[in-house]
Structure formats: C-alpha cells, structure tokens
N, C-alpha and C positions, 0 to 999 in steps of 0.2 A: 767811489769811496771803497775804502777796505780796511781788515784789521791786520793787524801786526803780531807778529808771535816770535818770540827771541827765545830759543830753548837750548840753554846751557852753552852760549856764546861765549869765546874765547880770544883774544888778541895777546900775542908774542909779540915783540922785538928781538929774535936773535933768542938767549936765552931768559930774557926777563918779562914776565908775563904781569899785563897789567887790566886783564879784564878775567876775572877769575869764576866761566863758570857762572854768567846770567843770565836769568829766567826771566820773562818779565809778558803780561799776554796783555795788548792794544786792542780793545773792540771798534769795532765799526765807527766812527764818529765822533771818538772820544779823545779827548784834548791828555796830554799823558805830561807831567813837565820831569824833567830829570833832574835832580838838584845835586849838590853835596860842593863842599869846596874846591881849589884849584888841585888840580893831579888826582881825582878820583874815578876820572875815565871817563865823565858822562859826554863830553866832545868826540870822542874817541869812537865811544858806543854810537851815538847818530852818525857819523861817519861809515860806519860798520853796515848800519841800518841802508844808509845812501849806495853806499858800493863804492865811497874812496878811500876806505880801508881794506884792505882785505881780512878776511873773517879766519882765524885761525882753529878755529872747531866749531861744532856747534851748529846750529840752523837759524835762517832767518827768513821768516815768510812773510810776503804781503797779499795777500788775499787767502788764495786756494795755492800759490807758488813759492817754492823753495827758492829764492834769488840770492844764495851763497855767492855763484859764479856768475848773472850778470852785470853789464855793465852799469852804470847810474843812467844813462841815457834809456837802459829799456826795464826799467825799473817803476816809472810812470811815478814816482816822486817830485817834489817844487823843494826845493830849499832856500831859504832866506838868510842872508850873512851878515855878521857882526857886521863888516866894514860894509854893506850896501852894493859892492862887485857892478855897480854901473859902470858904462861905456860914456865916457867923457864927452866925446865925439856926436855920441847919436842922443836925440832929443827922448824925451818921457813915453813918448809915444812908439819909437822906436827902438827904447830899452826893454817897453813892459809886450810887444809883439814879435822880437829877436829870433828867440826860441820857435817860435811858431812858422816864422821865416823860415828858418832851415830846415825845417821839415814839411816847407815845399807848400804850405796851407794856403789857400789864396788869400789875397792881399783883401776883398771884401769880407770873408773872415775873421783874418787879422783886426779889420778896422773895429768891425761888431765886438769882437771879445775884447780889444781893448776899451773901446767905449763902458763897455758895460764894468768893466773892471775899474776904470776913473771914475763911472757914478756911486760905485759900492766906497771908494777911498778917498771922492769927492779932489778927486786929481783932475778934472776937467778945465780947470782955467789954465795947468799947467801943462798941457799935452804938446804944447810945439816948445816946452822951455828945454834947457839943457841941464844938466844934473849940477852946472857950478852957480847956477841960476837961484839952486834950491835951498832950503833950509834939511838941518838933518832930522828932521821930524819928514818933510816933505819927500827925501830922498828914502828913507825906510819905506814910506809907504809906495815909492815906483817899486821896490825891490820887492813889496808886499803886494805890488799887481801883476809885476813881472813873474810870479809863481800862481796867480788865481787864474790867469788868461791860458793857461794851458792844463787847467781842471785837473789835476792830479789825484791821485786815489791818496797821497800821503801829503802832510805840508812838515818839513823839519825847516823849524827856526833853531840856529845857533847863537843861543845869546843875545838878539837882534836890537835891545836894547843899551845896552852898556856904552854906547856911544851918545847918547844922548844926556840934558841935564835932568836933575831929578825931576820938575814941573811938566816935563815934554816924559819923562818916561811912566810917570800917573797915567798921560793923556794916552799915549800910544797903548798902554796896558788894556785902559780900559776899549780902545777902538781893535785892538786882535781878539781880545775877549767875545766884542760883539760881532765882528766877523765870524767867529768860527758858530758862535748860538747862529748866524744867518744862514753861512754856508754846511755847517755839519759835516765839514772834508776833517778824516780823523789827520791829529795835529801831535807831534812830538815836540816838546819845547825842551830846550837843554836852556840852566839858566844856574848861578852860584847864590843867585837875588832869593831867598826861601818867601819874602812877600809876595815876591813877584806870580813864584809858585801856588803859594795859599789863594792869592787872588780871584789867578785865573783858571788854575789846573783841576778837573774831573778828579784827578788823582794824580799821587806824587810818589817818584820812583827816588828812595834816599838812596847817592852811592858815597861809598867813602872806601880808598885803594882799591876799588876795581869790583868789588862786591856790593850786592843790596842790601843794605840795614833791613828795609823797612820800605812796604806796597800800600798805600793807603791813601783813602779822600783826607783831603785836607785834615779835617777836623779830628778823622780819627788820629792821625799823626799828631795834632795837638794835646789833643783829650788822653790817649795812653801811649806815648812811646814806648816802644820795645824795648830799647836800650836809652843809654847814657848817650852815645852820640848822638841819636835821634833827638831825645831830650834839650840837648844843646844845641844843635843845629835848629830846630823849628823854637818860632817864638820869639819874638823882638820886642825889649830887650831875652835874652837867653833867660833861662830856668834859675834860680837862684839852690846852689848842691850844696851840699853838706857831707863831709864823712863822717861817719861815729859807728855806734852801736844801737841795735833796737832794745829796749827796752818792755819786755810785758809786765801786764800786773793786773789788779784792779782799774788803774790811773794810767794805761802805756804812754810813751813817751820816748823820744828820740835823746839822746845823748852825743854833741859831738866831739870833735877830740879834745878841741879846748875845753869839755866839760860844759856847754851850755845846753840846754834843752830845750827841745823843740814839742809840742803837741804832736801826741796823734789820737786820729777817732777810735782806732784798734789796731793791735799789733797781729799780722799774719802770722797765723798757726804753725806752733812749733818755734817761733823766731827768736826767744829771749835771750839776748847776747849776741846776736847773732850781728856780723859786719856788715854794714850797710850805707847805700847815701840818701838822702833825706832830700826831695828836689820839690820846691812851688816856685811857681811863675811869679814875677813881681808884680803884676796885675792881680792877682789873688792874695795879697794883703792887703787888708783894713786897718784905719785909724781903729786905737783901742786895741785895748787888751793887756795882758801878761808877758808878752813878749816886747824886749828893749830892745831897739837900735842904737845905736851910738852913730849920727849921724858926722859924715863928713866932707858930704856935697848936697847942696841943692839943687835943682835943674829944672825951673819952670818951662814950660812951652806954652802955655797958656789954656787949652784944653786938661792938661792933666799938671801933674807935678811928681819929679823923677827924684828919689831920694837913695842917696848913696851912704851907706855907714858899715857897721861892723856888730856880728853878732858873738862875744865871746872875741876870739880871734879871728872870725871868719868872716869874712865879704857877704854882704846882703843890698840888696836894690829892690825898693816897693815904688809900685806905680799907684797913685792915690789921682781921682778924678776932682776930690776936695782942695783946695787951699791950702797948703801946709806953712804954718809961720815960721816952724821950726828953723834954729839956726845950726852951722855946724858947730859941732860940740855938747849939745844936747844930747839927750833922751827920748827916742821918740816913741810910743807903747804902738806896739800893733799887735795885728792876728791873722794867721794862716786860716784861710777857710779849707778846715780839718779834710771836706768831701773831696778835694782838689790836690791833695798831697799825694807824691809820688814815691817811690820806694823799690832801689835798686841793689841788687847785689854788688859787693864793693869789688869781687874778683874778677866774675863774668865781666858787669856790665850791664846784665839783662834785667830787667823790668819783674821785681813780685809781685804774687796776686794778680 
C-alpha cells in the first residue's frame, strides 16, 4: 500500500489545456472517489495517476516516488475498467492470474493468489468458466480479482459500474465497499454516480473543467458546500436555489426575484440587500408552516413522497417521509428547517458564513 500526492498536475492537448493545476493528497489506505460530470477530467486525471496519460506539469507520486515518467507496468498500480477488458478466450482463472504470468511468477503462485482472490469474490464455482459464461455483475468481479491477485499498492477503478443495472450496481457497490474495509489497498474511484460517491468514498474530490471545487468526507460536502456547483452536484434530488436579495432586520428573511420570501434564522453581517441564492435540500422541508407550494406533480415511491411545485415563479421539490394527499394544483404549507439553509453569493458562486 501507499499514498498518492498530485501536486499541481496538468494535462494539454496541443494548446487546450483540460486539467488546470490539481492538488489533491491520497493517504495510505484510503478510498479517494473522483466525481463531477462528463468532460471535467476526472478519467483523464486517473489516467494521469496510471501512466496512460502523459502528465503535462506537475508531480505525481506513489509512495516515497515521483512516477511522472514511468511506465504503468512499473508503477505497481491494478486498474479495473468500465467495459471489464477480459480475454474471451482464456477461462476466470486465467484472466484473474494473466498478469502474474508475464511476469514469470510460477504457476503454484499463480494458483494460490488466485484461489484466495475467488474466495474473497466468492468466484470459486466459476474458475474454469469463460467470461461469455458470465453475468456482468460476475465479469466485474474477474476484472476485480484480476487486479487483487497481483496486490498493488494502488487500486483505480474507472467507472466500473455503469455497466451494470441499477439492482446489481447497489450490490456490487456495497461488495467494493467491503473489500477495500478488508483489504485496506489505498483505492481511487473515478465515478459521475455522486451516490455512488457519498456511499463508498473516505472522501470526495469535486472536479468540474479540469479544476477542484471542493476536498471533503462525504458529509462534509453535504452539510456545507463551498459553492453553487458543489451545492448542486451533491444531494439527490439537487438543492432546491433561489435568486433574490437577503434581507436583514429584526425578522430577516430572503426575498426572491419574483418577490416570494423565504425564512431565515439570521442574516450574515453586513448583508442587507445584498445579491444572493437561497439554497435547502428538499429532504429539509416539513409538512406545515408559512411557506406555499403550488404543487404540480406528485411522485410517490412508497417510502417517501416527492412533491414538485412552484414557489412565487420559482421551481421547489420537498421530499416528505409522511403521506401527502395533496393534489396538483393545490397548496401545500411547508417549512424550511431554518438550521439547514444555505446562502451563496449570487456572482462568485461561493458559499457565506
């Protein structure tokens, strides 16, 4: 095992530069997930990390080693890929000990590390099958032995899930989860899935065009975004924003553009008038209160119930754990839990207080 350290990391194409300048430091054992949407470098970045990029400035070290310049092979990295990269040809057994082959290991070895890698992934009835034999829950997991059997100091998974249906990508989440708590081999996850993230990830690296938003354990990325993007990126369903103006006084209170008001517990010093967005999760509204919805969707799931409407002219979505009978075209009274409201600067972007 070992840590990782990306210090001020760079990637060009020619003259378009699309990793701007990343910092980011991987401890010893620790599971790191890279998120942000399509085109904001984070494939790019693991890439970089692996040695199939080449690194355009910057440093990247795994351990105690600057490995700018070598190859992926002597880098003592495992990598796990979207599409699974089996050998059609050669059986479970001979995909997940390949590696090991070429580098000469003897074949009782081989057998031992594989073994033990099929008990860990519970791939043992499939060991003489063929990868067209498999399910693609069953084929992740060669491709997820085929990187333990040769005990790497690093594990980059790219995406490893997205090929899968949602029921098998729960299951597989929570079985990488529990490998890496067993094994403790520090893990980079690149992934677009922000659940997927909060799930499993020690901590989560936000990129959006090539830059870090935002370094933090799950929850703290939940609990206080730095910014607007963060804010909307983490959190399913997204953040419920608001433009307007803050409001101080005796009574503060948010103002948005169409003139509806929103509660607040207190207005940050100095703020009166000041341009602002007004952001709660829709899991932090409550049935009751002073605040209207004008609903105009409902969306049971059975656990909770997803209520789509309009506040003033603005879009609002409350997740209620209760029963809502409400129909569209109602009324429906809620309330922000005051402690849980977020408040951004409208130019920046960046997070007040």
């Amino acid at each position: 095992m070992a840590s990782v350290d990306i210090v001020n990391a760079r990637k060009s194409y020619g003259d378009q530069e699309v990793i701007h300048g990343v910092s980011i430091g991987i401890s010893d054992g620790e599971f790191v997930a890279l998120v942000g949407p399509s085109g904001c470098g984070k494939s790019t970045l693991l890439r970089m990390i692996a040695g199939l990029e080449e690194i355009t400035g910057g440093d990247i070290r795994i351990g105690d080693m600057i490995v700018n310049g070598l190859p992926p092979k002597d880098r003592d990295i495992a990598m796990v890929f979207q599409n699974y990269a089996l050998y059609p040809h050669k059986t479970v057994a001979q995909n997940m000990g390949f590696a090991l082959k070429l580098r000469k290991v003897s074949k009782s070895e081989i057998d031992a590390r594989v073994q033990k890698a099929a008990e860990i992934l519970g791939l043992i009835p499939y060991l003489n099958r063929y990868p067209r034999q498999l399910s693609g829950g069953q084929r992740q997991r060669v491709a997820m032995g085929r990187a333990i059997v040769r005990d790497p100091k690093v594990f980059l998974f790219d995406e490893p899930l997205s090929n899968l249906d949602a029921k098998l990508r729960v299951q597989m989440r929570a079985e990488i989860k529990e490998l890496h708590q067993r094994l403790k081999t520090t893990t980079v996850y690149v992934t677009h899935d922000q659940v997927e993230a909060m799930t499993m990830a020690d901590k989560i690296v936000v990129l959006h065009d090539g830059i870090v938003e935002q370094i933090g354990s799950p929850l703290e990325l939940y609990d206080r975004p730095a910014n607007l993007f963060v804010a909307g990126f983490i959190g399913s369903p997204s953040m419920n924003m608001f433009n307007g103006k803050i409001r101080a006084g005796a009574k503060p209170f948010f103002e948005t553009a169409s003139g509806a008001r929103l509660p607040l517990a207190k207005a940050p010093e100095s703020s009166d008038g000041r341009d602002a967005v007004y952001g709660i999760r829709p899991e932090h509204l409550s049935l009751g209160g002073d605040l209207n919805i004008k609903v105009t969707v409902i969306e049971p799931t059975g656990a909770e119930t997803q209520v789509l409407g309009k506040v003033g002219e603005d879009k609002i979505n409350g997740v209620f754990r209760e029963r809502v009978t409400t129909k569209p075209g109602d009324l429906l009274a809620v309330s922000p839990d005051l402690s849980l409201v977020h408040l951004f600067d409208l130019k920046t972007g960046n997070r007040i207080g």
